[in-house]
N, C-alpha and C positions, 0 to 999 in steps of 0.2 A: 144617707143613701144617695147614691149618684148611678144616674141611668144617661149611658152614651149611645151612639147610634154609628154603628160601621158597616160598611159592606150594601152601602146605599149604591141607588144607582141614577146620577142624576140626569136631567133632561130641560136642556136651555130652549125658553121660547122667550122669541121676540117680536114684537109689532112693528115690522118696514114694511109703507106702504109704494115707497120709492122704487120699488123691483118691479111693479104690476105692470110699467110699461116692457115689460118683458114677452108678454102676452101674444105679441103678432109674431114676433122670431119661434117662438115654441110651438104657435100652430104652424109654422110654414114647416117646420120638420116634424111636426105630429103628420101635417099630410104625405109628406114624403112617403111615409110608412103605413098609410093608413087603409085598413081595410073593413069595411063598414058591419061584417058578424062581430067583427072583435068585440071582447067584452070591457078592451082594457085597451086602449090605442097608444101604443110607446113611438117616441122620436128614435132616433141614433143616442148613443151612450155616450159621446165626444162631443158634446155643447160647451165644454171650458177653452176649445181651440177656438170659436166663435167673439172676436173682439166685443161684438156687442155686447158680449157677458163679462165682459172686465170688471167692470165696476163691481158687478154682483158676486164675481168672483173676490175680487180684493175684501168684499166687505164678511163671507164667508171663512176665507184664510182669517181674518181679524178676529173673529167670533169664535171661531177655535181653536184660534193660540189663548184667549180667554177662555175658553170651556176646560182645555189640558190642564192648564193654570192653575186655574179652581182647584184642580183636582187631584191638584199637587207634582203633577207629574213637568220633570226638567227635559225641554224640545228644544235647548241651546243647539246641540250638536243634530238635530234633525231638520229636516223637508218635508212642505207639503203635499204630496202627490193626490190629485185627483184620479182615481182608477176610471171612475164613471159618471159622468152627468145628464143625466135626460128628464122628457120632460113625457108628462103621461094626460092624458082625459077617459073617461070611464066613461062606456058607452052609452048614450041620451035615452035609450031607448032599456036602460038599469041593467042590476046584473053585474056590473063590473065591482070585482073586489081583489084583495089580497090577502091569501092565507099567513098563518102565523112564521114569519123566517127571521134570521138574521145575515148580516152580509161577513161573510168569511172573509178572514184576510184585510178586514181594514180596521182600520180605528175609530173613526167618527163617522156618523150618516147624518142625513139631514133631511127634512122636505122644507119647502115655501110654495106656500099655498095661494095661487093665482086667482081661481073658481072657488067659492066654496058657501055654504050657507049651512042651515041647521038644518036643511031638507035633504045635504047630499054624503057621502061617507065620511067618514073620520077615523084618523090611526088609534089605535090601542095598540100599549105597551105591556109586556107580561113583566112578572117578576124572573131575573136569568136565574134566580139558586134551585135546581132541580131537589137539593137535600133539603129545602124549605117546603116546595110542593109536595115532597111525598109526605110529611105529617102533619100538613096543617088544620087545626084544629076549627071548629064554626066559629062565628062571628057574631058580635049581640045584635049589629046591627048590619046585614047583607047590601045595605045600601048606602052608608057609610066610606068615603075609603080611609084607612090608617095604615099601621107601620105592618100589619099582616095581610093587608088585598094583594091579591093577585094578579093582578091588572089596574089600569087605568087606564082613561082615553079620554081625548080631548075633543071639543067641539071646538071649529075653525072658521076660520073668516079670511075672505083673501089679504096679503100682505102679511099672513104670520108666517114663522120663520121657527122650526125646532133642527136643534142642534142634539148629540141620542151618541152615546158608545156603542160603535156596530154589533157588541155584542147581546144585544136588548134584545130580544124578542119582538117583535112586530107585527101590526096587521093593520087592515085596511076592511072595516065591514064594510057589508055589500049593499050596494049603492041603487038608491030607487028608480033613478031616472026623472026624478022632477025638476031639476036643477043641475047646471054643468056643475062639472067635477074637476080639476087640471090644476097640475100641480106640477113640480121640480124635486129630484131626489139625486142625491147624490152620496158616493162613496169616498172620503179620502183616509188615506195609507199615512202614516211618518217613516220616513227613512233616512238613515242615517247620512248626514251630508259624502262622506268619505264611497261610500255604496253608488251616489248622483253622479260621481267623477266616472 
């Protein structure tokens, strides 16, 4: 008997804690934006034009030519477009969350986690196959996860780093307010070098 496993959907985490000095350039354009109801305070989406972010950038492009890789897929003839980069804090006062979406139109997402402890939100990832979710059968053990959960979610700490196929399903439960929250998300695209001319 031989049991294989396809049509996974993998999700790279890494411990850098080398980005944290990130932290004062992400509030300066979190305040830009900020409006103190919000439940969810976003920067501008264009943090990858910000040199300060080079490094963090070059080390993201690197992790994703690695993650594509993995994953079998040939990015000879492609580019990495960053569509969007910002940086978020969920509001101190809780409440701040993010319902379950995925990002259209890209290929990789990502967050690194600036703020974070086991008192404040954390992403959960759903399973993408819709033709799995409609007959899934129970589970011996609900609290378990294996190759039939529906979800998973991580608990975070600042300095971790998930790399995610935009196509994933996503969220962000909602956040008590005991502890800052603030992180970095980004979207990048592959396209074709010849398409860049």
């Amino acid at each position: 008997m031989e049991v294989t496993q396809f049509f996974s959907s993998p999700i790279l985490k890494i411990y850098e804690p080398k980005f944290l000095n990130l932290e004062k350039k992400c509030d300066f354009y979190i305040n830009e934006l900020h409006k103190e109801d919000d439940l969810v305070h976003n920067s501008n989406s264009e943090l990858f034009y910000d040199l300060d972010f080079k490094e963090f950038i070059d080390f993201i492009c690197l992790k994703t030519s690695y993650f594509l890789d993995y994953q079998g897929f040939d990015i000879s003839n492609y580019k990495m477009y960053f569509q969007e980069m910002w940086a978020q804090k969920f509001n101190n006062k809780g409440g701040g969350n993010h319902t379950t979406h995925i990002h259209w139109n890209s290929h990789v997402s990502g967050f690194y986690f600036i703020k974070a402890s086991k008192n404040t939100s954390f992403p959960v990832f759903h399973d993408p196959r819709s033709a799995a979710l409609m007959s899934k059968l129970p589970f011996k053990d609900e609290k378990k996860v294996s190759l039939g959960s529906s979800s998973i979610n991580f608990k975070v700490k600042p300095g971790v780093l998930f790399l995610f196929n935009s196509y994933l399903p996503h969220e962000f439960v909602v956040d008590r307010g005991k502890e800052e929250f603030k992180f970095i998300h980004w979207n990048i695209q592959m396209l074709p070098k010849g398409l860049l001319k």
